[in-house]
C-alpha positions as semicolon CSV with decimal commas, in nm:
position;residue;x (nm);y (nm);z (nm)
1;X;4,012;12,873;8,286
2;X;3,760;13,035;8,046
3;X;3,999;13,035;7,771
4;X;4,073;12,636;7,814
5;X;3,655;12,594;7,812
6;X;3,677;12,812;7,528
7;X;3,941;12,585;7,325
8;X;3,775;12,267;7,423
9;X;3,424;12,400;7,272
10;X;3,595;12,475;6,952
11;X;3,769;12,178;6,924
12;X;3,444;11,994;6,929
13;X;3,234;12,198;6,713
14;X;3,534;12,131;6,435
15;X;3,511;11,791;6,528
16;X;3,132;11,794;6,468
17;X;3,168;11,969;6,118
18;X;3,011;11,737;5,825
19;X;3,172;11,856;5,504
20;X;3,066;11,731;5,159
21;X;3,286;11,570;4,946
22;X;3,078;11,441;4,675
23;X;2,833;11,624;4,497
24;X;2,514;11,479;4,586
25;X;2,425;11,394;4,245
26;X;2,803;11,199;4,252
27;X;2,710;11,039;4,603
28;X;2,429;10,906;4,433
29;X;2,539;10,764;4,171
30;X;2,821;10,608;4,379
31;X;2,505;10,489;4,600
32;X;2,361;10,313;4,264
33;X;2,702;10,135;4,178
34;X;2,760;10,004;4,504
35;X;2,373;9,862;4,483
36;X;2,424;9,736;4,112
37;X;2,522;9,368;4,172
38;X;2,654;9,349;3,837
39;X;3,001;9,547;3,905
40;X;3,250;9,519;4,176
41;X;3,415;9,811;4,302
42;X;3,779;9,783;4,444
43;X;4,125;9,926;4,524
44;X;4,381;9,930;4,246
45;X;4,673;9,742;4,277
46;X;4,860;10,088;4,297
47;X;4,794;10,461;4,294
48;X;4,522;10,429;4,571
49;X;4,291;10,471;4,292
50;X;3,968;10,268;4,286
51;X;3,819;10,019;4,004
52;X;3,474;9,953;3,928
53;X;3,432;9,629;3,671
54;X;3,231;9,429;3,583
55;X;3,157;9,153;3,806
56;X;3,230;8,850;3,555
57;X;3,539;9,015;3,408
58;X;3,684;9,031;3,785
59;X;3,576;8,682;3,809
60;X;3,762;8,592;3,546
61;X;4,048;8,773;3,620
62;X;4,067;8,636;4,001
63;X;4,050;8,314;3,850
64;X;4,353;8,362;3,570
65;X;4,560;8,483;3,866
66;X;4,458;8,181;4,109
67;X;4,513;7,943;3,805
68;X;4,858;8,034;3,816
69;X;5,034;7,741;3,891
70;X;5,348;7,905;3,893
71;X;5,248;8,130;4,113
72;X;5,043;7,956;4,332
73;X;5,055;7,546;4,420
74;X;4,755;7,388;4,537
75;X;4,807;7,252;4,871
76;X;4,697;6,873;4,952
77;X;4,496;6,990;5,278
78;X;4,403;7,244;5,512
79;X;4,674;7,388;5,693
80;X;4,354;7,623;5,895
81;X;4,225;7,281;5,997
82;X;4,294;7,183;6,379
């Protein structure tokens, strides 16, 4: 019995444990990107790596790839509509 209570109060003090990735001078300046309207910050396409760009650039780029007509066909209507 004490040794279960003993387990189960260990496995929630781990649980509890806050570690710090970032350097807090890196978590800020993450903090200031993700505030600065004038850059997007996403997931690559591969390598789970992530992207910050400039917000008209990504624009631009969204809309090359949407543009694609053969890629993508523009559809007459709604098909969400009920």
């Amino acid at each position: 019995m004490r040794e279960d209570i003993r387990s189960c109060a260990a496995s929630l003090l781990r649980q509890k444990k806050h570690h710090q990735v970032l350097p807090i001078d890196e978590e800020k300046g993450l903090i200031s990107l993700k505030t600065d309207d004038s850059k997007v910050i996403v997931s690559a396409d591969k390598g789970g790596a992530t992207v910050i760009m400039e917000k008209t650039d990504y624009i631009n780029k969204t809309n090359q790839v949407l543009n694609d007509m053969e890629a993508y066909t523009p559809l007459a209507e709604d098909p969400n509509k009920k």
